[in-house]
C-alpha positions as CSV (number, residue, x, y, z in Angstrom):
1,X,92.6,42.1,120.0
2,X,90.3,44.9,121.8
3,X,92.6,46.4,124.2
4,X,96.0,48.6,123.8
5,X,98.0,48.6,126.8
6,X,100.8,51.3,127.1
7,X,103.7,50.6,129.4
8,X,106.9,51.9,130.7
9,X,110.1,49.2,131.4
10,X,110.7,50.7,134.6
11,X,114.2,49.1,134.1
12,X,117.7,51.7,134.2
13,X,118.2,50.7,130.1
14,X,116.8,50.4,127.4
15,X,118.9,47.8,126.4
16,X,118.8,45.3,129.8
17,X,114.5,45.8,129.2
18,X,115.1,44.8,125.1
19,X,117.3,41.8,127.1
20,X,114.4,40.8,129.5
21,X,111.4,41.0,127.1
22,X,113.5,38.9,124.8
23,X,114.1,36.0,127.2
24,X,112.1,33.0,127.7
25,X,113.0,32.7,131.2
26,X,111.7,35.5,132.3
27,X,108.2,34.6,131.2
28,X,107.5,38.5,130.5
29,X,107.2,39.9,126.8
30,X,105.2,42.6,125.1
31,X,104.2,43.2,121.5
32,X,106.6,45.8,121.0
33,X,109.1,48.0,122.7
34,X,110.0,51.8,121.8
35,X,113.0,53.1,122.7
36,X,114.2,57.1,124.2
37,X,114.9,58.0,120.5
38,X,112.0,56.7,118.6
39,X,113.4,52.8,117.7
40,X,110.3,50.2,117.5
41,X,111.5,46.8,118.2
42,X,108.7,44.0,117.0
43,X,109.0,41.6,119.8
44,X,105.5,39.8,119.8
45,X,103.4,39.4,116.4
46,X,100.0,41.4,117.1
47,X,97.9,38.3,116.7
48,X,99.9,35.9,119.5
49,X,99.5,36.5,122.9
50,X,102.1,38.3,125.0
51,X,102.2,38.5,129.0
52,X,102.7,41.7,129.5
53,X,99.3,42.7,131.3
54,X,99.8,40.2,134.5
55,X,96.7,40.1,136.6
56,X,94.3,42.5,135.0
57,X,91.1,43.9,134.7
58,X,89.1,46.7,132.6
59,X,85.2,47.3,131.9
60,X,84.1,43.8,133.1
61,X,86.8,42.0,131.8
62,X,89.9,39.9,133.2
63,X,93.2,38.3,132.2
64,X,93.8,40.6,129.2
65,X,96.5,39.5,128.2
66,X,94.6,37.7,126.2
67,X,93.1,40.0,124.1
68,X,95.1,42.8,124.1
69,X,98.6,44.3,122.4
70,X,100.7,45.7,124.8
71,X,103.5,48.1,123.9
72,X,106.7,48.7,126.5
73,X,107.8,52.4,126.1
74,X,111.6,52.8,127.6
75,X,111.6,54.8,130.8
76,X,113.2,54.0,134.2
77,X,110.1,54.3,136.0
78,X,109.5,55.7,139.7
79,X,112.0,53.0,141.0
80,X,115.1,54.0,139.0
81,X,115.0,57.8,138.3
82,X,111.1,59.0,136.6
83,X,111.7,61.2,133.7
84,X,109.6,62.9,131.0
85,X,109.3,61.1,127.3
86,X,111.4,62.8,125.3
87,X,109.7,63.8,122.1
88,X,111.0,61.2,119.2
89,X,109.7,58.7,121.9
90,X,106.0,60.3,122.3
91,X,106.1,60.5,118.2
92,X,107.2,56.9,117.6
93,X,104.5,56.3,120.2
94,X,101.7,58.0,118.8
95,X,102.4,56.3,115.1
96,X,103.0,52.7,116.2
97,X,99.5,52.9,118.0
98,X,97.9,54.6,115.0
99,X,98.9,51.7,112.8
100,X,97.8,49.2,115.8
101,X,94.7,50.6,115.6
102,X,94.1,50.6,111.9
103,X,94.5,46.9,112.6
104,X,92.6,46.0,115.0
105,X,88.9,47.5,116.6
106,X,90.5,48.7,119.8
107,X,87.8,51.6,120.9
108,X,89.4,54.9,122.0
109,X,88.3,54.5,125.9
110,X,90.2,51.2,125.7
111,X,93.4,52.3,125.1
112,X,94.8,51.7,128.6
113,X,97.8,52.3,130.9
114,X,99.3,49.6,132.2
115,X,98.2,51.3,135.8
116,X,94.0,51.6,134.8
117,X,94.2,47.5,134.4
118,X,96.3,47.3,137.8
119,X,95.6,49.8,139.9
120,X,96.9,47.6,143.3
121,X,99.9,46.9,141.4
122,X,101.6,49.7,138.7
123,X,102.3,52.9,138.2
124,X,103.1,52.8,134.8
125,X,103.4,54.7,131.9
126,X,102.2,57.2,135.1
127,X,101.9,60.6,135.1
128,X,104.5,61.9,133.1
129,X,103.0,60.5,129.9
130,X,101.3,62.9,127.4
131,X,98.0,60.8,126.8
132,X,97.0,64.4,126.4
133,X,98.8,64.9,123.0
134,X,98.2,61.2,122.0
135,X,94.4,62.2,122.1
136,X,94.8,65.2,120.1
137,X,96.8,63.2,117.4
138,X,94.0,60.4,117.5
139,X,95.3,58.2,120.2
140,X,92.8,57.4,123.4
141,X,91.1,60.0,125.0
142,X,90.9,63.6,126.6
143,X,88.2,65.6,128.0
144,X,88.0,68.8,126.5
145,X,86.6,70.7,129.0
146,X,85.2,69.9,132.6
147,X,81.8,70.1,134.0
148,X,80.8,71.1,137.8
149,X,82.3,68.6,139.8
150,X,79.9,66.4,141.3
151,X,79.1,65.1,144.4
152,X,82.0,62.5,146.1
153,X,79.4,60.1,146.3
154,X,79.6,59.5,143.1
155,X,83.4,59.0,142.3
156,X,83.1,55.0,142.6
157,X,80.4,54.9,140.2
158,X,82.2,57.1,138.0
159,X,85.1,54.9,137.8
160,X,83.1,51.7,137.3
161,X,81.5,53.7,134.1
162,X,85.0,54.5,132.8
163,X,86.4,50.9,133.2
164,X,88.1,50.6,136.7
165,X,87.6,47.7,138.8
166,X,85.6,47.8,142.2
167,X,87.0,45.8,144.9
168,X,90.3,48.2,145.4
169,X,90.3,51.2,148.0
170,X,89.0,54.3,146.2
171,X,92.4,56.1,147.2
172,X,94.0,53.7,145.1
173,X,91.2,53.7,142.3
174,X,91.4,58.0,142.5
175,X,95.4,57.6,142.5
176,X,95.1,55.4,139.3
177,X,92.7,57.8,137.4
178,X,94.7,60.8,138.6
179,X,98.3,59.5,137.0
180,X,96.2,59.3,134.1
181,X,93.8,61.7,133.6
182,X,94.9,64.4,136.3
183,X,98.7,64.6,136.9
184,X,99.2,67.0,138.1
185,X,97.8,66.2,141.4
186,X,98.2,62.1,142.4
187,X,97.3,61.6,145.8
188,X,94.0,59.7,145.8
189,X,92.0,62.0,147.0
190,X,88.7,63.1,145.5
191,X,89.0,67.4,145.4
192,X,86.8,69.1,143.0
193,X,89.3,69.1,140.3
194,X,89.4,65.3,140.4
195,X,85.5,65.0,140.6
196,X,85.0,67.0,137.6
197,X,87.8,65.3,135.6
198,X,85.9,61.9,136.5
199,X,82.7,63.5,135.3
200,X,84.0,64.4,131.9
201,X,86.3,61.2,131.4
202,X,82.7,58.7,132.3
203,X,80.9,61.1,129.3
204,X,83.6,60.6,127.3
205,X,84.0,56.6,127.8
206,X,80.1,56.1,127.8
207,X,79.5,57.9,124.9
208,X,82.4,56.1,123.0
């Protein structure tokens, strides 16, 4: 597996999203799930494939459900009532993907939400996730600083170098990067704060 993929349910329980991932009929399932105070359920062994990424792409690559672990984190989602991670969550989080990646050679610029893969399609873990403090305890990436943003001209090759796909809008590529890497401002437009942030993200990824 060469991929991490971090979700939320975007269900109103925890315990109706434990119910769905664990039936067959559903034909959805993830590797794990983590609830709102820190439980890890084990749904999916880490070396059997789980569908959890649906129609997917990153750096070149489709269908990754096939090579990738995929880990639901409990949150109602924009549809049900959005709501910051509490912090037992974030922590349970941070040490379930640490051990994931002692296992397996998942590079940092590959640890992926669930929205990077699918930008036409999710919103999810979405802006409200700290991939900020995952980075600092190990987990993905962060920029440490910015450069001068660039010129908009070069936003869609900037995205291309960090992993997005190509033949989606670029308001709906920028609105993808922005819920992850900027979000504090997700509309899909490409201002100078946005620029920059893609600057510093495409060092980060090419460099990784």
């Amino acid at each position: 597996m060469d991929t991490l993929v971090l979700h939320y349910t975007g269900m109103q329980t925890g315990a109706a999203a434990l119910a769905r991932l664990r039936d067959p009929g559903a034909k959805v399932s993830s590797h794990y799930l983590v609830e709102e105070d820190g439980a890890v359920f084990r749904l999916v062994p880490e070396d059997r494939r789980a569908w959890h990424a649906g129609v997917s792409h990153w750096r070149g690559r489709a269908g990754l459900n096939d090579t990738s672990i995929g880990i639901e984190i409990v949150n109602p989602g924009h549809e049900w009532g959005y709501r910051p991670f509490p912090a037992l969550q974030m922590a349970a989080v941070c040490d379930l993907c640490l051990a994931i990646l002692g296992r397996h050679p998942v590079a940092a610029r590959d640890v992926v939400a669930h929205s990077d893969i699918a930008p036409d399609r999710k919103q999810d873990p979405g802006e409200l996730f700290d991939w900020e403090g995952l980075a600092a305890n190990g987990v993905g990436l962060w920029p440490a600083a910015l450069p001068a943003a660039p010129d908009p001209a070069a936003a869609p090759g900037l995205l291309a170098a960090i992993g997005y796909r190509q033949d989606l809008p670029l308001p709906l590529l920028l609105t993808a990067f922005q819920r992850r890497w900027r979000p504090a401002q997700v509309d899909g437009q490409a201002d100078a704060g946005t620029l920059a942030a893609l600057a510093a993200v495409a060092a980060l990824t090419g460099s990784d």
